[in-house]
C-alpha positions in Angstrom: 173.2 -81.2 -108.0 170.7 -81.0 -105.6 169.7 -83.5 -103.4 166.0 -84.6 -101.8 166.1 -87.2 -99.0 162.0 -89.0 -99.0 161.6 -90.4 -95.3 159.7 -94.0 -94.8 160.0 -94.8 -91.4 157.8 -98.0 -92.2 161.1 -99.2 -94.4 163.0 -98.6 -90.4 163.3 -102.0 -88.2 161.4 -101.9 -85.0 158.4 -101.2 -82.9 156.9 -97.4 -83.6 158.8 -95.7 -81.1 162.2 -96.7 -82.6 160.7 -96.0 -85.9 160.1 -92.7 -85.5 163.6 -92.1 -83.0 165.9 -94.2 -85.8 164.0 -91.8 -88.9 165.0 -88.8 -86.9 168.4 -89.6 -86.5 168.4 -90.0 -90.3 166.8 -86.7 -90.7 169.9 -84.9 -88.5 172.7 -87.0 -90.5 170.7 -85.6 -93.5 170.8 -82.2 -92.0 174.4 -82.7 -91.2 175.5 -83.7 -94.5 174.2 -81.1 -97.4 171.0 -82.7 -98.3 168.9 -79.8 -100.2 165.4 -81.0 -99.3 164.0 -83.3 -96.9 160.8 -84.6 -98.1 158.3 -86.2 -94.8 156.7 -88.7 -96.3 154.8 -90.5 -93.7 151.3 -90.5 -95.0 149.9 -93.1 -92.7 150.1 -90.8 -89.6 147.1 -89.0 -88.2 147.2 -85.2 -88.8 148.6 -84.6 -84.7 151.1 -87.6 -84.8 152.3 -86.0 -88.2 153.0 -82.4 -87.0 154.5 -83.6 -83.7 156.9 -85.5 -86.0 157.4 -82.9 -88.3 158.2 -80.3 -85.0 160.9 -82.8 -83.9 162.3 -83.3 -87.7 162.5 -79.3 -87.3 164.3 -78.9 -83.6 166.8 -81.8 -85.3 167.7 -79.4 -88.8 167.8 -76.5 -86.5 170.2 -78.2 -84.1 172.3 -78.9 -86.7 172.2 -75.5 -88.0 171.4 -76.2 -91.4 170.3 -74.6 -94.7 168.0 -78.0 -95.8 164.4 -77.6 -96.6 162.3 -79.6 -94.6 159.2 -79.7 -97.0 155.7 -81.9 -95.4 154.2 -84.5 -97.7 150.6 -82.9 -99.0 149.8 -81.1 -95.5 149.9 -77.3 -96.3 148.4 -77.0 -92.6 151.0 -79.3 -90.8 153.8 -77.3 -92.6 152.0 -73.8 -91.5 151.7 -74.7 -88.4 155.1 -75.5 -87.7 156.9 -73.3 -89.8 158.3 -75.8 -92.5 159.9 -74.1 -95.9 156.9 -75.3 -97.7 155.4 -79.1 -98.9 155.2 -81.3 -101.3 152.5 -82.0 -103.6 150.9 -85.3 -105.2 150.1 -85.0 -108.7 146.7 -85.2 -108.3 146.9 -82.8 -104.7 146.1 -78.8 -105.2 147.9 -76.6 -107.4 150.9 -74.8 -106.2 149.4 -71.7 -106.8 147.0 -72.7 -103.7 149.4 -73.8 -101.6 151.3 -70.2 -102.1 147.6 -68.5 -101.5 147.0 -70.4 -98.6 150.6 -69.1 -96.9 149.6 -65.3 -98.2 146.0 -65.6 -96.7 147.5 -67.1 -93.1 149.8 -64.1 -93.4 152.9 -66.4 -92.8 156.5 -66.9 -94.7 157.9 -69.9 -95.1 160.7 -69.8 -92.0 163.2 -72.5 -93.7 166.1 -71.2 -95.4 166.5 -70.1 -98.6 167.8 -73.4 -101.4 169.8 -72.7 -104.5 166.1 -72.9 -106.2 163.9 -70.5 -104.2 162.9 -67.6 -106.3 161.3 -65.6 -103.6 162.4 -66.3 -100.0 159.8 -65.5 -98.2 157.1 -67.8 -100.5 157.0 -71.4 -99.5 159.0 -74.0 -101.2 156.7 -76.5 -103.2 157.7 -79.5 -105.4 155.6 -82.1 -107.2 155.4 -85.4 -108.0 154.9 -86.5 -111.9 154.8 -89.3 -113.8 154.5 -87.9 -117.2 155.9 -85.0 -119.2 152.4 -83.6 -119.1 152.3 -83.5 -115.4 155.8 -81.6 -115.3 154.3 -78.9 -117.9 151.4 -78.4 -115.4 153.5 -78.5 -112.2 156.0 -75.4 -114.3 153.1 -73.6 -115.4 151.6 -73.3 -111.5 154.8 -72.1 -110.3 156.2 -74.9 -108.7 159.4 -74.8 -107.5 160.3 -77.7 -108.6 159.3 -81.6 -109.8 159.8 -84.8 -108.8 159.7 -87.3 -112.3 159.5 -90.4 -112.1 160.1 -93.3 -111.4 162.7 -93.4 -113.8 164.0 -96.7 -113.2 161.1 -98.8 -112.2 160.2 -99.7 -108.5 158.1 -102.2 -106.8 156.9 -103.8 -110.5 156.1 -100.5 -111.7 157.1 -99.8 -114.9 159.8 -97.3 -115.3 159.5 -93.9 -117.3 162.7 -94.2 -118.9 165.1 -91.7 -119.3 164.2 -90.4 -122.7 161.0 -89.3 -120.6 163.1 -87.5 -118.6 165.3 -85.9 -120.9 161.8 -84.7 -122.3 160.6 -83.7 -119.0 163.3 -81.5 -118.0 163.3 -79.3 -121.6 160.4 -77.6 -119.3 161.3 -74.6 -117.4 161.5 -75.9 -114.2 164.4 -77.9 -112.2 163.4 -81.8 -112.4 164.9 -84.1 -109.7 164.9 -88.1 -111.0 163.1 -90.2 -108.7 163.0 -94.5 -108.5 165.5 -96.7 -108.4 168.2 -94.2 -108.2 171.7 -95.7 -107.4 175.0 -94.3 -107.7 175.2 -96.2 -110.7 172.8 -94.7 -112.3 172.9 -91.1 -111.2 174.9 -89.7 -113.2 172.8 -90.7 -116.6 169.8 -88.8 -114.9 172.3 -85.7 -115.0 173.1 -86.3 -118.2 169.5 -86.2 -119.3 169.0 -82.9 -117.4 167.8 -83.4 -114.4 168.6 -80.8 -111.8 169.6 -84.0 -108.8 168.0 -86.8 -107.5 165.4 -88.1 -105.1 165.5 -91.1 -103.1 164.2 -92.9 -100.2 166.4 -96.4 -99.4 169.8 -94.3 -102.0 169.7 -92.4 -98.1 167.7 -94.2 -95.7 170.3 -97.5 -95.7 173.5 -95.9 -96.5 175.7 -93.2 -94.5 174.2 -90.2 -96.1 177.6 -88.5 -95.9 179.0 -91.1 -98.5 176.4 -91.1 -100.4 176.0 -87.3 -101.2 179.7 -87.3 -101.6 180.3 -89.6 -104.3 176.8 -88.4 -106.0 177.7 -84.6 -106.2 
């Protein structure tokens, strides 16, 4: 079951200092605890405040000596430049296929270690975000490594996908992890309709990430 931790620090009490310190102490404890990917999702930063971020998200995995993929939220260059194991992609961003050509032309690997996923370990790891089945049949056919769908549940007012969307989505050939009101409760029905795990932002970001990968997996 694997398992994608989406940061928010703007979901984190405080002024912007303790923001950013509290969200990487959540980023070790998800280092520490299994977590597959870690998915930096803090769009509202400048392109400098967001790589020297994403360097100290990378000294904390590293410290903790761990196999999790720390993938940058739509910034090919931030995750270059620091060495991340790849990004992730907005449905409407560039295809994956670009991001991998970018890496190739920049004559750099991907320095993350390798997921239960990664076809080729020295390519960069890149999932997507989709909203409809249509969306997941693009993200497989550009080589993604794998989708976000969702949100399954609903969030925020937004109508949810449902999981017979889901179990549609993941009869494409790529591994599709359930994203939106995940809860413990309703995790293992995502399983059940295919899904390879399960994304979430507050499922880790409020509760002991230890627990919570436990009693998921």
């Amino acid at each position: 079951m694997l398992l994608c931790y989406i940061t928010d620090r703007s979901q984190v009490p405080g002024d912007e200092a303790s923001r950013r310190r509290r969200l990487l102490d959540k980023i070790s404890e998800a280092a520490s605890c299994g977590i597959d990917y870690i998915q930096l999702r803090e769009k509202d930063l400048p392109a400098h405040d967001l790589e020297k971020l994403a360097e100290q998200a990378l000294v904390r995995i590293r410290s903790e000596n761990s196999p999790v993929a720390l993938l940058i939220n739509s910034r090919t260059d931030v995750a270059i430049a620091i060495g991340a194991s790849g990004v992730h992609l907005r449905s409407d961003d560039i295809s994956p296929q670009d991001v991998v050509e970018v890496y190739r032309k920049r004559g750099v690997g991907s320095r993350g270690a390798d997921t239960r996923i990664r076809e080729k370990p020295n390519s960069p790891i890149v999932g997507v975000s989709c909203h409809t089945v249509d969306e997941v049949a693009q993200a497989a056919a550009s080589s993604a490594t794998f989708a976000v769908f969702g949100p399954v549940f609903g969030k925020n007012g937004i109508s949810p996908t449902g999981l017979a969307a889901l179990r549609e989505a993941c009869r494409h050939k790529i591994p599709v992890l359930a994203l939106g009101g995940i809860t413990l409760e309703n995790a293992g029905s995502c399983m059940q309709a295919g899904a390879a795990g399960v994304a979430a932002i507050r499922l880790f970001q409020e509760n002991r990430i230890a627990e919570i990968a436990r009693k998921l997996r």
